[in-house]
SETI-761130 format. One record per residue (C-alpha): x negated, y, z. Coordinates in steps of 0.05 Angstrom, whole numbers, plus 5000, padded with zeros to 4 digits. Layout:
N
XYZ;...
This chain:
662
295481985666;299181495629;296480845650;301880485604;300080815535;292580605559;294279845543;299779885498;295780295447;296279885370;289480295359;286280355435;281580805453;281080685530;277880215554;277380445627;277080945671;272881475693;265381315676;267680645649;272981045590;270781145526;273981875501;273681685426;272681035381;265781225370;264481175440;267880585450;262580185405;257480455435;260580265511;263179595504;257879385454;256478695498;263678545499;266677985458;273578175480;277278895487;277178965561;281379495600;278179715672;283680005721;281580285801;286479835837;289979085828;296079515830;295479935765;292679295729;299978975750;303979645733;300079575659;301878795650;308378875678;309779465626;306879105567;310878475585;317778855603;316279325536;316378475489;322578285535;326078915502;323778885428;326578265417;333278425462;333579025405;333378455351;337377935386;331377415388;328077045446;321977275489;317476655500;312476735553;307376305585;305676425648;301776285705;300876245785;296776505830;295177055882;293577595816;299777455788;303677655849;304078455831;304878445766;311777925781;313578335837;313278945789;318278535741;323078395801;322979225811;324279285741;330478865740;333279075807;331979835795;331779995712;335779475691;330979015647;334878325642;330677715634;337277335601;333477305527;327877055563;323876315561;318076185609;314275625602;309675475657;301975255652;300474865700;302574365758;298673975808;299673165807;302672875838;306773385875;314973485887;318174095863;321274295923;313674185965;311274895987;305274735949;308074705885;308775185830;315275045813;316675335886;311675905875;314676075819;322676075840;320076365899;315977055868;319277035799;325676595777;329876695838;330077395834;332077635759;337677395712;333676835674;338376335661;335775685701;335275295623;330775735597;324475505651;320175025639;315074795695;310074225685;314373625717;308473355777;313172785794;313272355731;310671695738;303771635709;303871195657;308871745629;305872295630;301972225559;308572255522;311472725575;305973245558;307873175490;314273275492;312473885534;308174125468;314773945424;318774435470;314275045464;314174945382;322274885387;322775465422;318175835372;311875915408;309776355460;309577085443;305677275504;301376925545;299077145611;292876855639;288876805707;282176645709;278976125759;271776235781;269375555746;272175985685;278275535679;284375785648;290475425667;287274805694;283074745637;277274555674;269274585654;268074145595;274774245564;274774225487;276874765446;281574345413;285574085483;292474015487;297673915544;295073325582;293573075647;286873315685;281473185739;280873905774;273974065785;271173985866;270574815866;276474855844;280574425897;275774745951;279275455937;285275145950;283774736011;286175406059;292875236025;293874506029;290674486100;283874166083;280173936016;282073216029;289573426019;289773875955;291773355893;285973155849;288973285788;293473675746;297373785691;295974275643;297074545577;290474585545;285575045509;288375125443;295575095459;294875725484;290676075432;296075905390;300476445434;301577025384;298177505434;294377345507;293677765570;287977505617;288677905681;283277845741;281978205800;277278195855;270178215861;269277445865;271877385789;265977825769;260577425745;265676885703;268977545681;262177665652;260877055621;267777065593;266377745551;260177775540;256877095528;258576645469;264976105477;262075565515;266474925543;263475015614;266675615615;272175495576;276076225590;271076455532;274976075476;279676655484;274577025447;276676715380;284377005390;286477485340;290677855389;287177755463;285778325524;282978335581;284978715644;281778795706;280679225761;274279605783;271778975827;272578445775;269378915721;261678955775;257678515728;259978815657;253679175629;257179795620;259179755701;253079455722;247779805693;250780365635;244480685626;243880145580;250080225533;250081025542;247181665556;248281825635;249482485677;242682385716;244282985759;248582425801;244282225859;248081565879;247281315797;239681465804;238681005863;243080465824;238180495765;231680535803;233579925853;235879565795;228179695762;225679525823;229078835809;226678795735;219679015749;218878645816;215779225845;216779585910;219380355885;213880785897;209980295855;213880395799;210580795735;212781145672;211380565630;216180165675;220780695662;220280685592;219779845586;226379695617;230980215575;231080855625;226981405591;232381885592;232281945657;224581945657;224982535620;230182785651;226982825717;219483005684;215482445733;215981835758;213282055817;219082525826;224581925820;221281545869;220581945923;226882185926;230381455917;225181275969;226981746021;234381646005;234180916023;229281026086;234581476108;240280986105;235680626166;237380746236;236880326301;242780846320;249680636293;252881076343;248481696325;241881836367;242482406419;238882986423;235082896350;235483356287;240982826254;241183186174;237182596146;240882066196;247181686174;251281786230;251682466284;248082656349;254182876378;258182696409;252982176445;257881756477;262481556421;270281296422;269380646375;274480266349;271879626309;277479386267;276878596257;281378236208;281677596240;278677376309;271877256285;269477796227;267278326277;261477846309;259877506238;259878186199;257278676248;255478376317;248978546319;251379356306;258079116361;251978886410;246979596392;253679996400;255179766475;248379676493;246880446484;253380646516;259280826469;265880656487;266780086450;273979736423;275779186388;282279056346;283178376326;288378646260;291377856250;292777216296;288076726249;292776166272;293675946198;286175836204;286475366253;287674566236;292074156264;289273686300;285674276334;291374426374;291673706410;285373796447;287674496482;294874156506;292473596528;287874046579;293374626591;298374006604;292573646653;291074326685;299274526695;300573866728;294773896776;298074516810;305474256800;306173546777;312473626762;312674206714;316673906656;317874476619;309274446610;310973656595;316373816541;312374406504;306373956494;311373446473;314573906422;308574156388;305273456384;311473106360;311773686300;305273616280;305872836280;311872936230;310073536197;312773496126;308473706064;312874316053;314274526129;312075196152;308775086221;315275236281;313775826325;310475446380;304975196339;303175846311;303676066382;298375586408;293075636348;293776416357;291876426423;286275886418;283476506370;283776956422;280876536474;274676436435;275177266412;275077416485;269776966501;265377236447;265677936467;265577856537;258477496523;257578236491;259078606549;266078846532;271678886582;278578516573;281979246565;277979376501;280378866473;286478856432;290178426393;294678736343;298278086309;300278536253;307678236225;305378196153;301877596166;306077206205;309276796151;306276176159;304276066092;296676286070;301376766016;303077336070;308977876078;307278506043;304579076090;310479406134;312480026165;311179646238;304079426209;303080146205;305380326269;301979846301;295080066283;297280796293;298880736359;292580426383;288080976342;292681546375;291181196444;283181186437;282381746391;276381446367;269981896329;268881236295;271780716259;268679996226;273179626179;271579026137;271579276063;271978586039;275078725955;274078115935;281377875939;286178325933;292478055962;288077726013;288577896089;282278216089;284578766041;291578806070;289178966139;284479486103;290479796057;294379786131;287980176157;289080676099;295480816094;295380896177;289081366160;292681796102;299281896153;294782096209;289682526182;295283106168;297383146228;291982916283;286983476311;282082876324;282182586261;277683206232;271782816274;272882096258;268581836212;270481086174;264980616156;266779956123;262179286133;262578646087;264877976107;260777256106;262277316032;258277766012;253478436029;253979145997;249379235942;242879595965;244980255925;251680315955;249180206025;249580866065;248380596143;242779996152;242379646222;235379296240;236678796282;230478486325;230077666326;232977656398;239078036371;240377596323;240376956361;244577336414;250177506345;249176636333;252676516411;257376996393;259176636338;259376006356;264476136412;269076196354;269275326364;275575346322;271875626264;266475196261;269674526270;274274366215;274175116192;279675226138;276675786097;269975556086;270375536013;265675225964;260175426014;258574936066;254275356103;257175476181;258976206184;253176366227;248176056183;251276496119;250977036175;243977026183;242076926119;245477476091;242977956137;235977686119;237477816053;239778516063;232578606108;228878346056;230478745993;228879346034;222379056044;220378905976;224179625956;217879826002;220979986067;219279766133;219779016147;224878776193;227178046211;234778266198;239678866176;246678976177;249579456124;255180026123;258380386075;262981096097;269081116063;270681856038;277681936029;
């Protein structure tokens, strides 16, 4: 398949893939009849970059053939990272010069220095500029340096430059999840032009991981605004990731509205949307298609997505549910399809009851057809995979605790260090007591005296752009695995099953990582060659895909796909993915469900609160200012809940699995 000729179509008919494709332009109207915007659903981040990168490349070359300019505006961000990466390839292996080529930038925080780390003048250089044969004139980046009582007539001369240069033929967009585009906040005007802006609190909070706390990312910006670039002859908004759903939605399928000001686009003449399959969830022809087009009813996992998503509109538990409820809420073909309500419900009924097991490790000695898991072997090899020191107890420690408590062999793989989740002042607390405790045995240990002294003296200086020295990234990664080990040994699990991987591709010490490696791989392989585990948990986190939690479970794949050709044992392991303090897996997907009993709960709180790090001054807390055991607990509440108003049995909590069938 062609992704390429998918987007580049004059005339497109696909709008998708799969379920989500329309096969004619008939169909299409019928599919994306809610949708504003033509909108182009891909599988993974990485064909949604090969498409963008194509489409971009293909303008770069039209006008080389007619000896004009290519003027792009562009933007930063982690989902631009593939598709620029895909334009380096280009250059380095086909040849496609960037020398006819004009960039000019969106955005740029104020105040901020070029050359700080933070920047995007820096981002940019470093992903994009510094790497092909644009010729250093031809960039323009928002200037974050110019004194303030400037910047008025610097942002328009900024608009003077685009119109001198012809305008921008393509501009590529990201979307934030307040719906800005650029940094054209909630409450920008349609008719905004470059200016200076106040970024919005949810906005800065994203970026506090980056600029080491929300106190220290800038508080405004400049940006070009709203309709300087709907006056780009064509647009390109690209967004991936599950947490982009619900603005994506708004975006296409609500009318243009300021607060979220991403919908202007909808008013372009020449506008698409691409996205991959978790930024597409909340589209109505994703969410629920029943409602745009006839379904293939024969599929059992579509059936329990419909019914639970009645259950919802209805408020009614599912055996409850009746022919007129059915018939109300837009699914009488597969009423009649199935000939009785009666005959839906059980079966969706005794699907979901199924999913529920006090037995994440398989229960011995039972008839296990309807369970999730299998009897045998009783005494499992487990290896939980956790992303950073912390997601196995906040994601699954109350299945971690069930699983050593009835006797499996039980491992944990901490995949990352998590030292660039640490703050700095963290560290000082943790010298000053390794420095008090060295010089009660030996007083004179100055090499103790002249570490503490290095590390302190760093962070006292630390400059805004300085990538934390070795020693430093040392200490915060081992204050992580202090606080892993202590956690787990609270759970019973001895010092030799636990192991810490410190997978290279993170270790930049910058939040944007190295991309995955042949050691990464190697790494993980070795350890799941030693134990030869029958089963394996992994977060399955999509929400970010250049995030760490989806690199450590691409490392987990790839190691899978190598091994599975040529490992006896492999035939028996079975992978089952968990979600994050994020989010939980919708109750249709969910294929394993833990209870877990009030005591069990509390005991999953201690666990994570030994993760002290985390909860004082904790970097990646996001806009949610919930402690990561209180988002815990309430998600897992959550997850117990629906059940019970689905009409299962009620439990105070539940943790939820999905297997992964490769």
């Amino acid at each position: 398949m062609d992704l390429s000729k998918k987007l580049q179509s004059d005339n497109p008919v696909f709008y998708g893939f799969g379920e989500y494709a329309p096969t004619n332009l008939t169909h299409r109207d019928m599919l994306t009849k809610y949708e504003k915007i033509p909108t182009y659903i891909y599988p993974e981040g990485k064909d949604v970059s090969q498409v963008v990168a194509d489409e971009i490349a293909d303008s770069i070359k039209k006008e080389q053939q007619k000896g004009g300019k290519c003027v792009l505006g562009l933007p930063t961000g982690s989902t631009q990272l593939g598709i620029y990466a895909e334009l380096v390839r280009k250059h380095k292996e086909e040849g496609l010069s960037f020398n006819n080529v004009v960039t000019f930038n969106i955005d740029e925080y104020y105040p901020m220095s070029p050359h700080s780390i933070h920047s995007y003048n820096n981002y940019m250089h470093r992903h994009l500029y510094d790497h092909v044969d644009i010729p250093e004139e031809n960039i323009h980046i928002p200037d974050g340096t110019i004194m303030f009582d400037s910047v008025h007539d610097y942002c328009r001369e900024y608009e003077r430059l685009i119109k001198e240069a012809g305008g921008i033929d393509v501009m590529l967009l990201g979307i934030g999840r307040t719906g800005h585009i650029g940094f054209n906040e909630p409450g920008s005007g349609r008719n905004t032009r470059t200016r200076i802006i106040t970024l919005d609190p949810v906005t800065r909070q994203e970026e506090a991981t980056e600029f080491q706390g929300f106190i220290n990312v800038p508080r405004r910006a400049i940006t070009m605004g709203v309709d300087t670039i709907l006056e780009s002859r064509k647009i390109i908004l690209v967004a991936l990731g599950e947490s982009k759903a619900r603005v994506i939605q708004k975006t296409v399928e609500e009318d243009p509205d300021s607060e979220v000001p991403a919908s202007f686009i909808q008013e372009h003449h020449n506008v698409k949307i691409v996205l991959d399959s978790g930024a597409s969830s909340q589209l109505v022809r994703v969410r629920t298609p029943w409602l745009v087009d006839n379904m293939d009813w024969n599929d059992d996992r579509l059936v329990r997505k419909a019914v639970v998503w009645l259950c919802k509109q209805a408020k009614k538990p599912i055996l409850k549910l009746t022919g007129k409820d059915y018939n109300d809420f837009g699914l009488s073909d597969l009423l009649a399809t199935a000939g009785s309500p009666y005959r839906i419900n059980i079966k969706v009924f005794n699907d979901l009851q199924h999913t529920i097991t006090g037995w994440p490790g398989g229960k011995p000695k039972v008839d296990d057809s309807n369970r999730p898991e299998r009897a045998e072997p009783a005494k499992k090899r487990i290896v939980i995979f956790s992303p950073h020191p912390d997601d196995d107890v906040i994601s699954m420690g109350g299945t971690l605790l069930r699983l050593v408590e009835q006797g499996h062999d039980v491992h944990v793989a901490y995949q990352v260090s998590g030292n660039f989740a640490v703050a700095d002042e963290y560290i000082s607390r943790y010298l000053d007591f390794h420095h008090e405790y060295a010089d009660f045995y030996d007083s004179g240990n100055k090499k103790a005296k002249e570490q503490k002294e290095k590390v302190l003296s760093f962070l006292k200086n630390k400059k805004d752009n300085e990538v934390d020295i070795p020693d430093v990234r040392k200490a915060k990664g081992l204050i992580r695995r202090m606080e892993a080990r202590s956690a787990l040994r609270y759970f019973g699990i001895p010092d030799s099953h636990i192991h810490f991987l410190d997978l290279p591709f993170y270790e930049s010490g910058r939040r944007q990582k190295n991309p995955i490696g042949e050691e990464d791989v190697k790494i993980v392989m070795n350890l799941l060659d030693e134990v030869k585990p029958h089963q394996i948990f992994a977060a399955g986190d999509l929400s970010d895909p250049h995030g760490t939690h989806r690199v450590c479970l691409d490392t987990i794949f790839i190691t899978l796909e190598h091994m599975r050709k040529e490992k006896d044992w492999m035939q028996d392991c079975w992978l089952w993915l968990y979600r994050g303090a994020w989010a939980e897996w919708e109750a249709d997907e969910i294929e394993m469900a833990v209870p877990i009993s009030p005591i069990e709960l509390a005991r999953k709180r201690d666990a994570i609160l030994r993760h002290q790090s985390q909860k004082e001054g904790a970097m990646f807390m996001g806009e949610d200012e919930r402690e990561f055991w209180q988002r815990a607990e309430q998600r897992n509440r959550a997850t117990a809940r629906l059940y019970d108003q689905l009409g299962m049995a009620e439990y105070e909590a539940m943790e939820a699995f999905v297997k992964y069938y490769p």
